[in-house]
N, C-alpha and C positions, 0 to 999 in steps of 0.2 A: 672754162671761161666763167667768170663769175662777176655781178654787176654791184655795184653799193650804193641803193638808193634810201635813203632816210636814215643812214647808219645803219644800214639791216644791207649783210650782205646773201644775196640771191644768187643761189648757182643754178646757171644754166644748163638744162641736164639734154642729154642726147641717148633714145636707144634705139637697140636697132633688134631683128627675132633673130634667133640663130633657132634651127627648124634638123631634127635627126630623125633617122628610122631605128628603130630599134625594136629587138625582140619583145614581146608583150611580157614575160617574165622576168628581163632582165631588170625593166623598166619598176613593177612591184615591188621587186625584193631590194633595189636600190633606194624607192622614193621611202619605204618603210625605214630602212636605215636611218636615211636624212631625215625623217618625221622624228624618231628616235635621240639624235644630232640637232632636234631642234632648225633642219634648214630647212629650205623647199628646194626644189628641182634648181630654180633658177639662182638663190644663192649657194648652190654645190655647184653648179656650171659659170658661174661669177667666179667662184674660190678658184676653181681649175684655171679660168682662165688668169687670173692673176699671176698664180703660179708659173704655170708659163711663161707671162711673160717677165717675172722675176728670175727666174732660172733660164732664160734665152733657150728654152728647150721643154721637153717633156718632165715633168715633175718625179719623174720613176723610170728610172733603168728598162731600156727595151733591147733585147738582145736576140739575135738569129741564132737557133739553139745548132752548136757543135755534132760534129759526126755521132760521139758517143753517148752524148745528149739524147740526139735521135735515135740512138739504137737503145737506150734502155727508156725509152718513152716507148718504143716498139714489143721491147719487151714487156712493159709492165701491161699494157692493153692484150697480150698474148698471154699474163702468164707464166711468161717463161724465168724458173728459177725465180718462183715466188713462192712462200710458204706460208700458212696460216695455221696461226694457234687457237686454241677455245680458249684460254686464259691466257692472263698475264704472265703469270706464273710459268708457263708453259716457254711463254714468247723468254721471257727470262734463262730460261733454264737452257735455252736453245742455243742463244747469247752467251750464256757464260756469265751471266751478272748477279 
């Protein structure tokens, strides 16, 4: 809504708090970024929300990960049929590259 008094037009601005809990670390290492980014907290959750509602959805692909998805996330947290090199070289060489 926006008003035009004296050839000066005044928009009528409305906010409201949108209020999260979140991890105390998540919180640092994201407000650091945005400080970085030049935004604050509330223009990165202004941008989000934009987005959304541009996109009639989430702004990034969310997906329930597949069976073998879940088996080799299982896997990599186990270890299993995982190998480490001390060098690149190494890792190279392993490869075939």
């Amino acid at each position: 809504m926006c008003y035009i008094f004296k050839k000066e037009i005044i928009m009528a601005t409305k906010t409201t708090t949108v209020r999260a809990r979140l991890e105390p670390g998540l919180k640092e290492e994201t407000e650091s970024i945005f400080e970085q980014l030049g935004l604050t907290t509330t223009d990165a959750i202004r941008l989000f929300f934009m987005q959304v509602k541009l996109q009639r959805g989430m702004p990034f692909e969310i997906k329930i990960p597949n069976k073998a998805t879940l088996q080799a996330i299982d896997d990599a947290k186990n270890r299993k049929d995982v190998s480490s090199n001390k060098t690149a070289e190494d890792l190279f060489d392993e490869l075939d590259i």
